[in-house]
C-alpha positions in Angstrom: 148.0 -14.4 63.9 152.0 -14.5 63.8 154.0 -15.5 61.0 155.2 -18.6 63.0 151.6 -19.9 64.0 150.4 -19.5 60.6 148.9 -22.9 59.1 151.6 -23.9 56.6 150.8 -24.1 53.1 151.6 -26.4 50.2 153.6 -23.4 48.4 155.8 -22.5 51.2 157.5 -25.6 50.7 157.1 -26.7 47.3 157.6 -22.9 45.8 161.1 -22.4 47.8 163.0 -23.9 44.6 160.4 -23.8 42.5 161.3 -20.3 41.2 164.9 -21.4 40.2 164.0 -24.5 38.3 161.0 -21.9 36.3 164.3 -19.4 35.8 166.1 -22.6 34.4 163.7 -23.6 32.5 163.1 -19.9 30.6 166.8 -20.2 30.2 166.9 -23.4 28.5 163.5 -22.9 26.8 164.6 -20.0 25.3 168.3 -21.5 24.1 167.0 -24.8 22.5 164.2 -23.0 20.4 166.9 -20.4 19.0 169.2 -22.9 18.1 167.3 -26.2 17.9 164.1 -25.0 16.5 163.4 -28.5 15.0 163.2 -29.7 18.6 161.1 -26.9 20.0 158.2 -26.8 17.1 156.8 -30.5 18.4 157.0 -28.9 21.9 153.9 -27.2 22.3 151.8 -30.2 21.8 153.5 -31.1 25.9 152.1 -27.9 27.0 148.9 -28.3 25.5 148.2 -31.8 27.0 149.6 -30.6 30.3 147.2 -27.5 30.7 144.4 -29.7 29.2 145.1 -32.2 32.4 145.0 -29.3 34.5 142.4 -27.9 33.3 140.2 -31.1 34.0 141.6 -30.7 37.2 140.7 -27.5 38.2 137.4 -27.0 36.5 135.6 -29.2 39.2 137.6 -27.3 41.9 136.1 -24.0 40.4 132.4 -25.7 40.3 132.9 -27.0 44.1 133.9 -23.6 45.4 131.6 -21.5 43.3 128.6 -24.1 44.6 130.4 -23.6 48.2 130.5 -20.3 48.2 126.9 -19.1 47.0 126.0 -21.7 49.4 127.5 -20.3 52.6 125.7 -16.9 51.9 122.6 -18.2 52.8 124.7 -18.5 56.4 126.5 -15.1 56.4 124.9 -12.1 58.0 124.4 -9.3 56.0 124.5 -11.8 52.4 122.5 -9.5 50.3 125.2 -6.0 51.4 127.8 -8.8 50.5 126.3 -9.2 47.3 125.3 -6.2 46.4 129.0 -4.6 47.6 130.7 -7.5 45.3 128.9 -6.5 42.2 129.7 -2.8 42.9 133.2 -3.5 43.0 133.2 -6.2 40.2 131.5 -3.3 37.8 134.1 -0.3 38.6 137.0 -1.8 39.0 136.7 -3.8 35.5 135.1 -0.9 34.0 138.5 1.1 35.3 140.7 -1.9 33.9 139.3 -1.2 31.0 139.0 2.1 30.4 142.7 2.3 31.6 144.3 -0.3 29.1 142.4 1.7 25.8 143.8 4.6 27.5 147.4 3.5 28.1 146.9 1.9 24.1 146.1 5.2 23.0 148.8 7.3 24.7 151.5 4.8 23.9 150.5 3.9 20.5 152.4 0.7 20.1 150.5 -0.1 16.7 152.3 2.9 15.0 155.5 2.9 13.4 156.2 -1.1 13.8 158.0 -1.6 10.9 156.3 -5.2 10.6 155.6 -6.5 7.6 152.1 -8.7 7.3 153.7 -10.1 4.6 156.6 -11.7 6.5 154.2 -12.8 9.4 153.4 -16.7 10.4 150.0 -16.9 9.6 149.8 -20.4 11.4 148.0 -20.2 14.6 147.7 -24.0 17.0 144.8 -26.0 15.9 142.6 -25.7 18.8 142.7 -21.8 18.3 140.7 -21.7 14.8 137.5 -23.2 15.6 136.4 -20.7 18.7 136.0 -17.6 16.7 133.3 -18.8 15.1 132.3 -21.3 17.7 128.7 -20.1 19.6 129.6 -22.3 22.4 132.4 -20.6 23.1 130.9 -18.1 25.4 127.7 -20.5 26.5 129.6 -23.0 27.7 130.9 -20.6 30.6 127.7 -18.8 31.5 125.9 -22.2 31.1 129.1 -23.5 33.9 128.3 -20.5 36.3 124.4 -20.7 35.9 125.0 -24.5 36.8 127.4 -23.8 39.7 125.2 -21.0 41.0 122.0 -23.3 40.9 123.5 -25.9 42.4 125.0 -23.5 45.3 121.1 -22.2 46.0 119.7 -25.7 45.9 122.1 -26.9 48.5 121.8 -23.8 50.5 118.2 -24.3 50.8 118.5 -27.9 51.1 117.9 -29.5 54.3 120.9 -31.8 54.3 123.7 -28.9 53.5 125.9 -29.7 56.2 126.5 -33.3 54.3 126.4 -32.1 51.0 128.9 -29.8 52.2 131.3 -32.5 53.6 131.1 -34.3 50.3 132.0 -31.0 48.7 134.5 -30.7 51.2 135.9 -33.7 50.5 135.9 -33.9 46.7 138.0 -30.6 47.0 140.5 -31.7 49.3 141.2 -35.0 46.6 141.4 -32.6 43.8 143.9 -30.7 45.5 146.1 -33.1 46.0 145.9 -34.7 42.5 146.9 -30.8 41.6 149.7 -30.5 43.7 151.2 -33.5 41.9 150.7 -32.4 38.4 152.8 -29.5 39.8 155.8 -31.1 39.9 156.1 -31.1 36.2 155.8 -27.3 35.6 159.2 -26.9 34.7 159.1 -29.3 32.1 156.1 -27.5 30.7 157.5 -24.0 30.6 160.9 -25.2 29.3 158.9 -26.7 26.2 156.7 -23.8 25.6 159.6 -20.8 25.7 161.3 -23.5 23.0 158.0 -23.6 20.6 157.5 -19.7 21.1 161.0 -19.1 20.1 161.0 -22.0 17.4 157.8 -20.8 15.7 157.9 -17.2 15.5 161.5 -16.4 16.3 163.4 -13.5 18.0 162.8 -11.0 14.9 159.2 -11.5 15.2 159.0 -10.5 18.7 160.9 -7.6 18.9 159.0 -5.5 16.5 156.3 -6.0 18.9 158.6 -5.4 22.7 156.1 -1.9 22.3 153.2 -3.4 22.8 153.9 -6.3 25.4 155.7 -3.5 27.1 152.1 -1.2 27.0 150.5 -4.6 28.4 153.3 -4.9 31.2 153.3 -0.7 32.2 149.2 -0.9 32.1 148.8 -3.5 34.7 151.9 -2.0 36.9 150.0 1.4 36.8 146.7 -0.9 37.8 148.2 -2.7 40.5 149.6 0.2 42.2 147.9 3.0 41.2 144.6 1.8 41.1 144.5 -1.2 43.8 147.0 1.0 45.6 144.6 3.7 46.8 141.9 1.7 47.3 143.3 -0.6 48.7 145.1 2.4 51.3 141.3 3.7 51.4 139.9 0.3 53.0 143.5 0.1 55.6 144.7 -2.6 53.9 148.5 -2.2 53.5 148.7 -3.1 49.5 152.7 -3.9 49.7 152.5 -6.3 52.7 149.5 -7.7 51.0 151.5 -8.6 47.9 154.7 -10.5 50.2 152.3 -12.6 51.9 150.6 -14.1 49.0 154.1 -14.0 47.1 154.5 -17.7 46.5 151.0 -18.5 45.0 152.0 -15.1 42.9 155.3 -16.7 42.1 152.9 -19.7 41.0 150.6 -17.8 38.8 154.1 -16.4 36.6 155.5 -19.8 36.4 152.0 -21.4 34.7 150.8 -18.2 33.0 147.6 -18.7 34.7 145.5 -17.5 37.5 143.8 -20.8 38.2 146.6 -22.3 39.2 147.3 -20.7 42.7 143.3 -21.1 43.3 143.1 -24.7 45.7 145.9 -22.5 48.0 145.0 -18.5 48.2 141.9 -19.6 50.6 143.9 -20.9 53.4 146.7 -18.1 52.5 144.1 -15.8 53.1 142.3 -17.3 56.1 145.7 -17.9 58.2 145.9 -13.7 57.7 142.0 -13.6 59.6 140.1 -12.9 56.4 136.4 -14.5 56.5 136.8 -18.3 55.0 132.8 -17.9 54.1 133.1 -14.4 52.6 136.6 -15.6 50.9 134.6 -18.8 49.1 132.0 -16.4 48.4 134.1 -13.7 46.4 137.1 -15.8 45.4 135.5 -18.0 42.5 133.1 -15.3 41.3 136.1 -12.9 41.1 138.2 -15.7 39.0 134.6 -15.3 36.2 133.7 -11.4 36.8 136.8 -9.8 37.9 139.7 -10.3 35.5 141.0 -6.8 35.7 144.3 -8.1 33.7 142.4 -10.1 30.6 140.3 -6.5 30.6 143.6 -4.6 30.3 145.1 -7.1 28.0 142.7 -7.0 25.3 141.6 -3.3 24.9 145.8 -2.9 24.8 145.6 -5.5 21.9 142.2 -4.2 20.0 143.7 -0.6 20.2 147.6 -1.8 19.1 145.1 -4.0 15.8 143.7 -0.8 15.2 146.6 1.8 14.9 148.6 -1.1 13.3 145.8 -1.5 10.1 145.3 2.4 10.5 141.3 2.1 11.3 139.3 4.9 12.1 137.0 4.6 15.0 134.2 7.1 16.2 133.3 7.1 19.8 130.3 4.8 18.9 133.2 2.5 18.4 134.6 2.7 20.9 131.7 2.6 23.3 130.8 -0.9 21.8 134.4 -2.2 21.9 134.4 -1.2 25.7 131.0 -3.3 26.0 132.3 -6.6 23.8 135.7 -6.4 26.0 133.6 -6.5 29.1 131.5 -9.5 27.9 134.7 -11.5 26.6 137.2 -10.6 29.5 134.6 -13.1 31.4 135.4 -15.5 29.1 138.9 -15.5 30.1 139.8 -16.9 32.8 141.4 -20.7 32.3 144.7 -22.4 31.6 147.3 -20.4 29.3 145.5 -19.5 25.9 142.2 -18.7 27.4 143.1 -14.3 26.8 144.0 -15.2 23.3 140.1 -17.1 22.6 138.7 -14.3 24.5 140.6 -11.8 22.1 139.4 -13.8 19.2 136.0 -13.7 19.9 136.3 -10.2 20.8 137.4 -9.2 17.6 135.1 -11.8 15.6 131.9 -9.7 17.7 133.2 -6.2 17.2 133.7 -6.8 13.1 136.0 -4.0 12.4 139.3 -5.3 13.0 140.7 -8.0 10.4 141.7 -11.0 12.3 143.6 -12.3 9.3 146.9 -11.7 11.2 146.3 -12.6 14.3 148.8 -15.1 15.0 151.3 -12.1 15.2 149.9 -11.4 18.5 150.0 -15.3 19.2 153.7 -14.8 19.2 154.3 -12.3 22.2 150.8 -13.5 23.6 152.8 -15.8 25.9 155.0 -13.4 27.3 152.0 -10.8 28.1 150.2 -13.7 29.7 152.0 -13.6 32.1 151.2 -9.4 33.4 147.3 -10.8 32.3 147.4 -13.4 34.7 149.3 -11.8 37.7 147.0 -9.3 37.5 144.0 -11.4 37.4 145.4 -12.6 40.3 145.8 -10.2 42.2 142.6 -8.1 41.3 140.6 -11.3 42.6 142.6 -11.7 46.0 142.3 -7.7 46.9 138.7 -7.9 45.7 138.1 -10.5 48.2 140.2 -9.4 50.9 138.4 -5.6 50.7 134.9 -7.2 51.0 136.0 -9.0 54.0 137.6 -6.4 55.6 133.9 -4.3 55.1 132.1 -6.8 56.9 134.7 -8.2 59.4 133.3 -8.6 62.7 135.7 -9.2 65.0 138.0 -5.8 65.3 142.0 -6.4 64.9 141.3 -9.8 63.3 142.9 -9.2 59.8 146.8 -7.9 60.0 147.2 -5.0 57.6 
C-alpha cells in the first residue's frame, strides 16, 4: 500500500504542530519553575488530574481491545502457534531488557561517586505515591483487570452472538477515541505545568548530580532499540529504521505525554494501513502494553542497581537472581499514565527488602525526564513485538512493506 493511499490518521494531522507547541511548552515549563517556583509547585496537581482523566479514558479502551483481541483468536488460523510464539517472545525479549539494564547499571555505575548528599535531599514525594508501597492491591488490581479482560474475550469468543457483541465493542471504542482525541488538545498545557513543578520542587542542583544515571536509562534503551530490536528485527526482514519513520508521529505522541498508552487508540490502524494482520495486531498489541514493557524493565533494574552502589550494598548472586525475578513481576505493573514506572519501582523495592526506600523521592526528581526513554521504549517494544508476530504468520506474500 503507497504512502498516498494510506488511510489517514488522527496524528498525521493533529501531530504536524503538535511537536513545536510540546518544544514550547518544555521551554516555558522549564523557565517559570526556575524563576517562579512559587507558581510551578501548585502545578503538578494539573497534571495529575489530567492523566487521571486520561487514564479513565483509556482504561476501557485497553479492556475493549484486550477482550477484542483474545476474542478474534478463536477466528485466526494457527491461534495456539500465535500464542505460544507471543509468550516466547514476551519471555526473551523482557528477560534481555532486563538482564541488559543491570548490565549497563553495573558497567556504568552511576550510583558511585555522586557527590549527593541524603541529607540535602527532598524527602517529599506527591500524595498519591505513599500509599502503593504498602498497598496489596497494588499489583491485584492489574492481574484481576487482565484475568477480567481475558475472561470476557473467551466468553464472547465462544458466545454465539460475537459478531454483535463485537459491534458494540466496536463501537464503544470508536466513542472513546474520539473523547481521547479531545483531551489531546490540552497536552501542552500539561507538560508546560509539569517541567515547572519538576524544576520548582527539586531544582536544577538536584538533578544534575543524577544526569549519570538518567543518562545510563537513556544509552540502555538506545542500545535496546537498536541493538537488540535491530537484529531481530533484520532477522524477521523487517527494516527496523523505516519501521520507526512510519510510526513517528504516535512515537512523537508517546515523548510528549510520557506514556505509552497514549498513542494506543491510533498504532492499530498505523499498523494495518502498512498490511500487518488487524486480528493478530488486536491480539498482540494490548497484551504487549501488560507483558512486554521492555523500557519499565530497563528502567528499574538501572534504578535498583544506581540505589544499590549509591547506599554501597553488597549483593550475592542470590540477590540478584531474585531482583531479576521481582523486576519481572513489577515491570507488568507498569504500564499506565506518567508515574506508573515510579509505583512499579516502589513496590519493587518494598518486595525485594534490601534497598532503603527512605530516599526515594531523589529518583522522583529525574524520574520524569527518564520517563520519557521508559515509555518510548515501551512503545516501541510492543509495536515490533506485534509487527514480528504478524509478519510469521502473514499469509498473503508481499502484503507488509519492509
Amino acid at each position: 500500500m503507497t504512502a498516498q493511499s494510506r488511510q489517514k490518521t488522527f496524528t498525521d494531522s493533529y501531530l504536524r504542530n503538535l511537536s513545536l507547541y510540546v518544544f514550547t511548552a518544555i521551554i516555558c515549563g522549564a523557565l517559570a519553575g526556575y524563576y517562579f517556583p512559587e507558581i510551578g509547585r501548585p502545578l503538578e496537581k494539573v497534571s495529575h488530574y489530567f492523566f487521571m482523566l486520561l487514564e479513565v479514558l483509556i482504561v476501557p479502551v485497553i479492556f475493549i481491545a484486550v477482550t477484542y483481541g483474545v476474542s478474534y483468536i478463536f477466528s485466526i488460523e494457527n491461534a495456539f502457534k500465535i500464542t505460544l510464539q507471543m509468550i516466547i517472545y514476551f519471555l526473551i525479549i523482557t528477560s534481555v531488557s532486563i538482564a541488559l539494564g543491570i548490565g549497563f547499571g553495573l558497567l556504568l555505575k552511576p550510583g558511585v561517586n555522586t557527590e549527593i548528599s541524603l541529607s540535602m535531599v527532598n524527602k517529599s514525594l506527591p500524595k498519591r505515591f505513599l500509599s502503593y508501597s504498602t498497598n496489596p492491591l497494588y499489583l491485584s488490581n492489574y492481574v484481576l483487570f487482565l484475568l477480567l479482560s481475558i475472561s470476557a474475550g473467551i466468553a464472547i469468543g465462544l458466545s454465539k452472538g460475537k459478531n454483535k457483541l463485537l459491534r458494540i465493542l466496536d463501537e464503544g471504542k470508536d466513542l472513546f477515541f474520539k473523547l481521547i482525541k479531545y483531551v489531546y488538545i490540552f497536552l501542552p498545557i500539561v507538560i508546560f505545568c509539569n517541567i515547572a513543578y519538576g524544576i520548582s520542587v527539586y531544582g536544577i542542583n538536584t538533578l544534575l548530580p543524577l544526569s549519570k544515571v538518567v543518562a545510563t536509562v537513556y544509552l540502555a534503551c538506545l542500545v535496546f532499540i537498536f541493538g537488540i530490536l535491530g537484529p531481530v528485527t533484520h532477522l524477521f526482514k523487517i527494516n527496523l529504521w523505516d519501521f520507526l519513520i512510519s510510526i513517528k508521529e504516535e512515537i512523537i505522541l508517546v515523548i510528549a505525554t510520557s506514556s505509552s498508552k497514549t498513542a494506543f487508540p491510533m498504532i492499530f490502524e498505523k499498523m494495518e494501513s502498512q498490511g500487518y494482520d488487524l486480528k493478530i495486531l488486536r491480539f498482540v498489541i494490548p497484551l504487549g502494553y501488560n507483558f512486554n514493557l521492555a523500557g519499565a524493565c530497563i528502567y528499574l533494574s538501572i534504578s535498583c542497581i544506581f540505589l544499590v552502589q549509591l547506599y554501597n550494598i553488597p549483593l550475592t548472586t542470590q540477590d540478584y537472581f531474585w531482583l531479576f525475578v521481582i523486576i519481572s513481576l513489577a515491570s507488568k505493573t507498569a504500564s499506565g499514565v506518567p508515574g506508573s514506572g515510579f509505583l512499579a519501582l516502589m513496590f519493587t523495592l518494598s518486595r525485594f527488602g534490601k534497598i532503603p526506600v527512605t530516599d526515594l523521592a531523589l529518583l522522583y526528581s529525574v524520574d520524569r525526564f527518564m520517563n520519557e526513554a521508559r515509555s518510548v521504549t515501551n512503545f516501541i517494544g510492543i509495536s515490533v513485538s506485534a509487527a514480528i508476530i504478524s509478519k510469521l504468520n502473514q499469509q498473503q506474500k508481499g502484503k507488509i512493506q519492509s
